[in-house]
MDAnalysis code that builds the backbone (N, CA, C; Angstrom):
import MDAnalysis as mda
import numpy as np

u = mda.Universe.empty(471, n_residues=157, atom_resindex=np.repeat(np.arange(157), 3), trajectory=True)
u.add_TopologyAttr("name", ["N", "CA", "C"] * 157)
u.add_TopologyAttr("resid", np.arange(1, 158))
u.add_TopologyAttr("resname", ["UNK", "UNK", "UNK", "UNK", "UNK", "UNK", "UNK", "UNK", "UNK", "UNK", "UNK", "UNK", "UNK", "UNK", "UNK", "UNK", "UNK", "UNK", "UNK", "UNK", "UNK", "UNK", "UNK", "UNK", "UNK", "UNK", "UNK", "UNK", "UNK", "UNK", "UNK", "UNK", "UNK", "UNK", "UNK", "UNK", "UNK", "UNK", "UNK", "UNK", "UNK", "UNK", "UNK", "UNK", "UNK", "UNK", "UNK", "UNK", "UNK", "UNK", "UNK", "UNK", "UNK", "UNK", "UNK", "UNK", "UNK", "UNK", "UNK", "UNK", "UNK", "UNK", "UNK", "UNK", "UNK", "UNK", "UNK", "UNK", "UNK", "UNK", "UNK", "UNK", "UNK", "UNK", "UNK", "UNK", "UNK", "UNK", "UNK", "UNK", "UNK", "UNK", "UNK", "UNK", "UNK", "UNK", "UNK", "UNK", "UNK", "UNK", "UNK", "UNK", "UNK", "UNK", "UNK", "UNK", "UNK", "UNK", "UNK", "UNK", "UNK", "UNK", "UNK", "UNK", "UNK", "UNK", "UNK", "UNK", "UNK", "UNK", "UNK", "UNK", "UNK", "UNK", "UNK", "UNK", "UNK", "UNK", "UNK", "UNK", "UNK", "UNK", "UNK", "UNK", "UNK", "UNK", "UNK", "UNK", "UNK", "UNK", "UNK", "UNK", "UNK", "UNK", "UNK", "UNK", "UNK", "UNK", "UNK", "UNK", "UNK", "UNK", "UNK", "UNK", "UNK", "UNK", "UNK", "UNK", "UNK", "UNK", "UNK", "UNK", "UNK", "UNK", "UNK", "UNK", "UNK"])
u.atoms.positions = np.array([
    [-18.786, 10.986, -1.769],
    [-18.144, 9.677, -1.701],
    [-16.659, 9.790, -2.031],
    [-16.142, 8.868, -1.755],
    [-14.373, 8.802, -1.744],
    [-14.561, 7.571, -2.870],
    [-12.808, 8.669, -4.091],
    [-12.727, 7.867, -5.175],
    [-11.722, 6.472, -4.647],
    [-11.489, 5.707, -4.867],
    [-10.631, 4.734, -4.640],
    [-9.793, 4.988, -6.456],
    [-8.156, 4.728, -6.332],
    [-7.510, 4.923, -7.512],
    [-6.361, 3.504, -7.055],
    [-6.035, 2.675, -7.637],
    [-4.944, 1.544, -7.756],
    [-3.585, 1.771, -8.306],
    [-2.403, 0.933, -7.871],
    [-1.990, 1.282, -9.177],
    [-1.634, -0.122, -9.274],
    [-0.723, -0.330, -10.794],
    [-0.575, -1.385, -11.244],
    [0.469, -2.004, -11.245],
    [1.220, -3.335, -11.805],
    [2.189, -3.164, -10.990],
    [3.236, -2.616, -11.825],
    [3.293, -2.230, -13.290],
    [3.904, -1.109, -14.052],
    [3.930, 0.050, -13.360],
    [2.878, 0.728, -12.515],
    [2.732, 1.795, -12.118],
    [3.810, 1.917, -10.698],
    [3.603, 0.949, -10.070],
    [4.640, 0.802, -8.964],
    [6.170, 0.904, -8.475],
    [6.582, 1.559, -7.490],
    [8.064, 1.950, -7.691],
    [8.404, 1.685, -6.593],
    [9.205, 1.177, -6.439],
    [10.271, 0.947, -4.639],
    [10.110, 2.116, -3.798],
    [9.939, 2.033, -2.957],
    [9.281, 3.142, -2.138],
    [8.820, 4.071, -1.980],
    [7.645, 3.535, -3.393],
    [6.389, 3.996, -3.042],
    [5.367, 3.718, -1.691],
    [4.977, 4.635, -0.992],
    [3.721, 4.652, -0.046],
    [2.681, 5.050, -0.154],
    [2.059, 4.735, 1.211],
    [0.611, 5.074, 1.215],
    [0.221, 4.786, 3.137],
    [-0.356, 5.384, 3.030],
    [-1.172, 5.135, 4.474],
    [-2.567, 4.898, 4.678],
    [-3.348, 4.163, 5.767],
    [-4.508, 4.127, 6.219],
    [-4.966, 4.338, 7.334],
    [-5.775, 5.262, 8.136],
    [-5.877, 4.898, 9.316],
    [-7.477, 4.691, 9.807],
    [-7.470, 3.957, 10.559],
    [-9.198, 3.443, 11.489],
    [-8.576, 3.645, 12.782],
    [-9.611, 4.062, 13.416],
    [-10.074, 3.766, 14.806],
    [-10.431, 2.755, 15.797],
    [-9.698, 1.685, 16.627],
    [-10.368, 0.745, 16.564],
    [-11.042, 0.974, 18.184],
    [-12.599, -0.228, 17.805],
    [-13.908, 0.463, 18.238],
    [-14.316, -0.837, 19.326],
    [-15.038, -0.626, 20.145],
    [-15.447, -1.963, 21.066],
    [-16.777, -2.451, 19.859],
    [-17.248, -2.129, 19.137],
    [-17.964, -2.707, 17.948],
    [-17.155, -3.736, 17.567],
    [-15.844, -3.106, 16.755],
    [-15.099, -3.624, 15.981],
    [-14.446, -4.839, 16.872],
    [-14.151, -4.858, 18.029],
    [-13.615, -5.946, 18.837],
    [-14.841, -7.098, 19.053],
    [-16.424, -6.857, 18.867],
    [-17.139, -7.824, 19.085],
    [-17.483, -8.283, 17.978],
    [-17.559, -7.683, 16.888],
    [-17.951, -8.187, 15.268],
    [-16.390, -9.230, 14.820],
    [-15.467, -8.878, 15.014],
    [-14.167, -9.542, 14.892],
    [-14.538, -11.042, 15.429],
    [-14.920, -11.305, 17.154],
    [-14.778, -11.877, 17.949],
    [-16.272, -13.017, 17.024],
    [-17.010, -12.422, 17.041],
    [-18.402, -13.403, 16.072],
    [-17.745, -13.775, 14.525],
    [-17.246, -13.099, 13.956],
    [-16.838, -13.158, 12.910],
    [-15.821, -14.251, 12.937],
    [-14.641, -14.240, 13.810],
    [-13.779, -15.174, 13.717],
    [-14.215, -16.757, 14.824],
    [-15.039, -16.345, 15.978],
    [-15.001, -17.340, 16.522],
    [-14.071, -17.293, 18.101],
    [-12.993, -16.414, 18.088],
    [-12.163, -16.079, 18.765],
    [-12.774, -15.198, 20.072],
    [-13.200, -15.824, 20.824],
    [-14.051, -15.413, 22.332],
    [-12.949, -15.340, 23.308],
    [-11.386, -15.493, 23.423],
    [-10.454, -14.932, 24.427],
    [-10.954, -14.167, 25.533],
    [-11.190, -14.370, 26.910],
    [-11.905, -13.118, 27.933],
    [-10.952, -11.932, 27.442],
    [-9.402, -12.350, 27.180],
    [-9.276, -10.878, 27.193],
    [-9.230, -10.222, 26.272],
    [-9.765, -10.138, 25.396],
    [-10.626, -9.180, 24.263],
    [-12.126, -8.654, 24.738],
    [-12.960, -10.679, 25.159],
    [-14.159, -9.748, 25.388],
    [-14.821, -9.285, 27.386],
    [-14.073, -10.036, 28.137],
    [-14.017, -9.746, 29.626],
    [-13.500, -9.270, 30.399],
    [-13.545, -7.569, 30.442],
    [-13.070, -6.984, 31.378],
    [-12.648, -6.922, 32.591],
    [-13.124, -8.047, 33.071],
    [-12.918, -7.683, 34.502],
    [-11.693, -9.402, 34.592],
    [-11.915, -9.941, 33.639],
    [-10.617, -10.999, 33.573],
    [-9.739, -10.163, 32.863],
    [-9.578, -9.395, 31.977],
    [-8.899, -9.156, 31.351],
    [-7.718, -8.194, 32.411],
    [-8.473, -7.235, 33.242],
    [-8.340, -6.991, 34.381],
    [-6.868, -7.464, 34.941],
    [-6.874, -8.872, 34.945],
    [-6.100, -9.887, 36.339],
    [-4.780, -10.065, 35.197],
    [-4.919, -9.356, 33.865],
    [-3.543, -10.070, 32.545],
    [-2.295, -8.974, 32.459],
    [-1.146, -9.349, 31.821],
    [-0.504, -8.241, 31.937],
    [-0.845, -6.591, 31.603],
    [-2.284, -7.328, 30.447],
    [-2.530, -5.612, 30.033],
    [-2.988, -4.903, 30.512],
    [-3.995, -5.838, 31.815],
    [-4.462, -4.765, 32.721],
    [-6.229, -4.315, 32.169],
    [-6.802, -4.489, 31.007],
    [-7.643, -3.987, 30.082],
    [-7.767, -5.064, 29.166],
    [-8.463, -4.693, 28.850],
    [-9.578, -5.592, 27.278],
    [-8.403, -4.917, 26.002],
    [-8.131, -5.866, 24.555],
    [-6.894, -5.749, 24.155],
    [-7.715, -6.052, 22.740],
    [-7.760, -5.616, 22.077],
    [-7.874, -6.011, 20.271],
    [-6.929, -7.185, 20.120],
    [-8.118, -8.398, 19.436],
    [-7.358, -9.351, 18.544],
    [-6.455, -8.723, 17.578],
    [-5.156, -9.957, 18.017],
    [-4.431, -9.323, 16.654],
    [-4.271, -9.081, 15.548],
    [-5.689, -10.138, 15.215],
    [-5.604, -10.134, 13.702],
    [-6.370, -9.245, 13.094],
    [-6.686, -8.402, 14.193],
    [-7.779, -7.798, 14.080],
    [-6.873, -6.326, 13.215],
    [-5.768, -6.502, 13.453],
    [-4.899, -5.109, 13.276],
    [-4.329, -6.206, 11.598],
    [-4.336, -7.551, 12.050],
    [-3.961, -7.750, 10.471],
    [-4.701, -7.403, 9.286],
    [-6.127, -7.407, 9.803],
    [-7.416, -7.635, 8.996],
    [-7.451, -5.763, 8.478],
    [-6.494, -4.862, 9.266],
    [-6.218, -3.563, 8.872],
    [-5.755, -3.281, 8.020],
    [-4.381, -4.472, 7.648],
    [-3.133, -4.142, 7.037],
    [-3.894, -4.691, 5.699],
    [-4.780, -5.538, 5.614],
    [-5.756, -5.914, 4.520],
    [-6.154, -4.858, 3.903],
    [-6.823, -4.322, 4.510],
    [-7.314, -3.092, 4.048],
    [-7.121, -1.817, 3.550],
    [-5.641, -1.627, 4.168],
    [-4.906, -0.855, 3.832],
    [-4.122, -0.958, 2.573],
    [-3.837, -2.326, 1.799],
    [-3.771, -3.220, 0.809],
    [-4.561, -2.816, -0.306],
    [-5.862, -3.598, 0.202],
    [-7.456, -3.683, -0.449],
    [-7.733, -2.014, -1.583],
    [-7.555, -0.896, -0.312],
    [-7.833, 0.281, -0.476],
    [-6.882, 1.533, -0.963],
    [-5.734, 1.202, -1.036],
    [-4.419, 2.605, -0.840],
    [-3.914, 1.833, -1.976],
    [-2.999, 0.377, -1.733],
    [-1.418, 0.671, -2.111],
    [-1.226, -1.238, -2.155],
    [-1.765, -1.989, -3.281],
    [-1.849, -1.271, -4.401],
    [-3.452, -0.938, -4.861],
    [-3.901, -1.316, -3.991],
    [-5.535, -0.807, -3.971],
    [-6.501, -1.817, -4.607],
    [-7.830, -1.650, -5.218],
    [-8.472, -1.986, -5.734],
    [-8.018, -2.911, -6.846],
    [-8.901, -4.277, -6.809],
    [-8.236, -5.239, -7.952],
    [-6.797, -5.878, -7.547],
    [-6.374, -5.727, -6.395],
    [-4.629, -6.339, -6.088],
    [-5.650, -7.681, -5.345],
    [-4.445, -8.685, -5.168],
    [-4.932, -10.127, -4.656],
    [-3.790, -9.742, -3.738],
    [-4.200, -10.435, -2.356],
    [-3.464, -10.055, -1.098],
    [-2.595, -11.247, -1.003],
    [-1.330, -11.812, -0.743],
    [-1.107, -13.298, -1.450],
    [-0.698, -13.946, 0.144],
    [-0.071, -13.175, 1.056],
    [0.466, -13.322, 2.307],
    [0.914, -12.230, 3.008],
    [1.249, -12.525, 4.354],
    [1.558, -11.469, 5.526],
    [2.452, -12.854, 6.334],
    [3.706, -11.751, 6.559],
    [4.633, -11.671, 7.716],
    [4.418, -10.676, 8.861],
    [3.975, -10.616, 9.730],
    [3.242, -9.864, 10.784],
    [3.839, -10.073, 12.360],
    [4.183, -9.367, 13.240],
    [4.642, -9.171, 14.485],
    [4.064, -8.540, 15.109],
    [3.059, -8.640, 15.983],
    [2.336, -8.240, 17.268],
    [3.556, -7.587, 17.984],
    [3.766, -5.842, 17.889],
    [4.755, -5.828, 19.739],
    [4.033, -5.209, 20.167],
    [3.087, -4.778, 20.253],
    [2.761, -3.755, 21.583],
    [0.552, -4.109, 21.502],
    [0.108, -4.139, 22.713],
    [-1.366, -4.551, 22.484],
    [-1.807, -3.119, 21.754],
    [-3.143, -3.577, 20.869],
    [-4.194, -2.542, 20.840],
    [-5.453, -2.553, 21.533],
    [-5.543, -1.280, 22.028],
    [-6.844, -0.881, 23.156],
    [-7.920, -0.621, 22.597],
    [-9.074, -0.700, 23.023],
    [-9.977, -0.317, 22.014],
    [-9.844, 1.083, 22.277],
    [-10.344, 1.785, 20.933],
    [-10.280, 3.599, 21.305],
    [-8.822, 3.843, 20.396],
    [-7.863, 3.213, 20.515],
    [-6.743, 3.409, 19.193],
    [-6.987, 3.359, 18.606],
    [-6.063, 4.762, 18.057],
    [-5.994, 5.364, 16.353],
    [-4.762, 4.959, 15.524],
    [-4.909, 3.223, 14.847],
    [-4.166, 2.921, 14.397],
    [-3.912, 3.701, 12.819],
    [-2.498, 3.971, 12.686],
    [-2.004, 3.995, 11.567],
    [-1.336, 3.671, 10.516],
    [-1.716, 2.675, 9.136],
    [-0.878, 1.712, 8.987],
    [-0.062, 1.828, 7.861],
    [0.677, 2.155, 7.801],
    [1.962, 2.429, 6.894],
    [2.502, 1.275, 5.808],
    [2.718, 1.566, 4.956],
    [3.137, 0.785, 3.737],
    [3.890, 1.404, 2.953],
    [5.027, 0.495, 2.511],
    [5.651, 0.999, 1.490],
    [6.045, -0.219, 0.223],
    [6.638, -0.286, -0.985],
    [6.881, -1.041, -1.557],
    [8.234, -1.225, -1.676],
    [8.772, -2.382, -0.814],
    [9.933, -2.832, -1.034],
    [10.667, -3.395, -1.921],
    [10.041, -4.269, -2.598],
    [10.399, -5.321, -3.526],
    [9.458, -5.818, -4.358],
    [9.689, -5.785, -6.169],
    [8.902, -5.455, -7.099],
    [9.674, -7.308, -7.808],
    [8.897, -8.787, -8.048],
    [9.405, -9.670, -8.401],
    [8.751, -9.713, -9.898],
    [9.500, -9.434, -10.946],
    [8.876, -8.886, -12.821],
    [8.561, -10.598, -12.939],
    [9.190, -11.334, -12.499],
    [8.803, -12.509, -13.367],
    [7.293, -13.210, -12.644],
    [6.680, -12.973, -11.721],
    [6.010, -13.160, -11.034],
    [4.501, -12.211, -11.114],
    [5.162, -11.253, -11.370],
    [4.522, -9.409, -11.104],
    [3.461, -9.534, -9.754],
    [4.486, -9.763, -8.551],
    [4.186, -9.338, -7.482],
    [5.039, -8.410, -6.777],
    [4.375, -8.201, -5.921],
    [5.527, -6.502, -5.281],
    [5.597, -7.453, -3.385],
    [6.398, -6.397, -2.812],
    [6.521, -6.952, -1.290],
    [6.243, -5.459, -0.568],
    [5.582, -5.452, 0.083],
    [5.142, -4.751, 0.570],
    [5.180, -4.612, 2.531],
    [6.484, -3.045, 3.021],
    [6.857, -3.432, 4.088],
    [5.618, -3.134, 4.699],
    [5.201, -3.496, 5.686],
    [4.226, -2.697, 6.904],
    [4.921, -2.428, 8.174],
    [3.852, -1.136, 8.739],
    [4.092, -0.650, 10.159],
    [2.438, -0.027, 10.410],
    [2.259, -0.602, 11.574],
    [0.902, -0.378, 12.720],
    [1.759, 0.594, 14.050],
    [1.091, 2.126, 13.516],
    [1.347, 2.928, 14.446],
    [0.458, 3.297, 15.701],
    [0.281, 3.361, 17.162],
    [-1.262, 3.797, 17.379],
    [-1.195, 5.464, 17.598],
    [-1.678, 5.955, 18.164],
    [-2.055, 7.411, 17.757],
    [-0.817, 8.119, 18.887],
    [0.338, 7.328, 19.671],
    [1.331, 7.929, 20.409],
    [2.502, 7.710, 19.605],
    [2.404, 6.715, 18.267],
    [3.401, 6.866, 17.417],
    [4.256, 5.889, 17.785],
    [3.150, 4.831, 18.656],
    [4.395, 3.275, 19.520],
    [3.955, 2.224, 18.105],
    [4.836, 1.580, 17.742],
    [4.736, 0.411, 16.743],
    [3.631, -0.435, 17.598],
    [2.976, -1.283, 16.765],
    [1.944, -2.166, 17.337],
    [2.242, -3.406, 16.349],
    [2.616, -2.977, 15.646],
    [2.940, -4.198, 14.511],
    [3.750, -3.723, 13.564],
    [4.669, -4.932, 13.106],
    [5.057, -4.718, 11.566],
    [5.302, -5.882, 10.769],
    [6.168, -5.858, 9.657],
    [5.565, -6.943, 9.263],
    [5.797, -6.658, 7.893],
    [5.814, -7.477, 6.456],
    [5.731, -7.109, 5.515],
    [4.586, -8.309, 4.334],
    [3.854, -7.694, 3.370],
    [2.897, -8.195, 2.810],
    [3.274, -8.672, 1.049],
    [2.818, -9.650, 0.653],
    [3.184, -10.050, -0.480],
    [1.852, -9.887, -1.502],
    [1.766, -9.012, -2.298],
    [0.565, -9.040, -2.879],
    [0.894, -8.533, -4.732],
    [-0.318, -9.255, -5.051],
    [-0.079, -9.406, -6.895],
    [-1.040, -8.182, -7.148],
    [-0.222, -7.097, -7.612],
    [-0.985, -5.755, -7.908],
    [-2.260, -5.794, -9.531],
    [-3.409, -5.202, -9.338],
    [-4.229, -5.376, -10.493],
    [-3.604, -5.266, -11.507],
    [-3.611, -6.142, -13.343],
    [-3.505, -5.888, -14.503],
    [-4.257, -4.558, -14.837],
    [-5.239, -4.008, -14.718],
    [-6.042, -2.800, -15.095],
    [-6.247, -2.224, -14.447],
    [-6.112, -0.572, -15.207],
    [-5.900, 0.677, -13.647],
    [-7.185, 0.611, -13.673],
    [-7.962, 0.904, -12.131],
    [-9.267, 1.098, -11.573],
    [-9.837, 2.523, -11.212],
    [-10.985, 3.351, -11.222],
    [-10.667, 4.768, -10.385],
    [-12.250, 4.336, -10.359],
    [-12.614, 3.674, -8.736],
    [-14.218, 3.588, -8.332],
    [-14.318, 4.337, -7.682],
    [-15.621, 4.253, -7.182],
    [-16.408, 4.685, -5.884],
    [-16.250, 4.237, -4.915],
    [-15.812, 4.434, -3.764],
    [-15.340, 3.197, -2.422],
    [-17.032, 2.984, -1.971],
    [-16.836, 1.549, -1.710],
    [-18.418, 1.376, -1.620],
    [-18.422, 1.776, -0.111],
    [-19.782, 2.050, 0.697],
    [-19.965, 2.497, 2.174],
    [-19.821, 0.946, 2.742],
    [-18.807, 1.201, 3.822],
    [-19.245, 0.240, 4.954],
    [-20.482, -0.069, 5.208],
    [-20.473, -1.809, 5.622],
    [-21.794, -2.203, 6.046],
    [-22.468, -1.867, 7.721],
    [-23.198, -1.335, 7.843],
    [-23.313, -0.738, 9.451],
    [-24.296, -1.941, 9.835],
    [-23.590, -2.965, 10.851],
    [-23.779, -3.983, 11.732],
    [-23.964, -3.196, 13.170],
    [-24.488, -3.824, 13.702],
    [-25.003, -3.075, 15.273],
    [-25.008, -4.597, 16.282],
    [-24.586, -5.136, 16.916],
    [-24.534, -6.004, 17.876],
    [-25.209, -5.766, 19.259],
    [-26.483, -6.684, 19.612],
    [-27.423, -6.281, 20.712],
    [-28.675, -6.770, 20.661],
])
């Protein structure tokens, strides 16, 4: 199992990073799509999706936000942080089968508040931006070092 480690926001320093990366999956585009409600053909209808500029079936976007969550949740400042907001820019679609990579760093540390700002970048696996964006989140009072719990394995069918 993989340890998960936080840090706090004492522990935290201006550009400090961290990275995450997933794969994103035609699973992951239909569990998104039930999950949110968000049925767009061109996420889930190929052959409309087909007739759009992308040409192809395209990952919700939030679907790459719901990354930058995670990447949050899990890395930087990890476990125990409250996610507070996202500034986020869609430029380029994600396909299913991209190997997004999502980059973080800590920009801006507010003491009277003890929240940090946190820049983002969504790379896909050719190294084209897909997003960026920066995140506002209140890092845990107490350092953490868990067990990352296993994903839940959902199967749609």
């Amino acid at each position: 199992m993989t340890t998960l480690v936080n840090y706090t926001y004492d522990e935290l320093e201006i550009g400090q990073s961290a990275s995450y990366v997933r794969t994103v999956s035609e699973q992951d585009i239909l569990l998104f799509a039930a999950v949110s409600g968000d049925t767009n053909p061109v996420h889930l209808d190929a052959e409309y999706a087909a007739t759009t500029q992308f040409g192809e079936r395209i990952a919700h976007g939030m679907l790459t936000g719901a990354l930058v969550s995670a990447a949050l949740a899990l890395n930087l400042p990890g476990p125990g942080s409250v996610y507070l907001g996202q500034n986020l820019k869609f430029r380029a679609p994600v396909l299913i089968g991209d190997t997004l990579t999502i980059e973080l760093e800590v920009a801006e540390k507010n003491d009277r508040r003890k929240q940090v700002t946190i820049q983002c970048k969504v790379l896909n696996q050719h190294g084209k931006r897909v997003a960026t964006g920066e995140a506002l989140a209140m890092p845990p009072t107490e350092k953490l070092q868990i067990e990352k719990p296993a994903e839940p394995k959902v199967t749609i069918g």
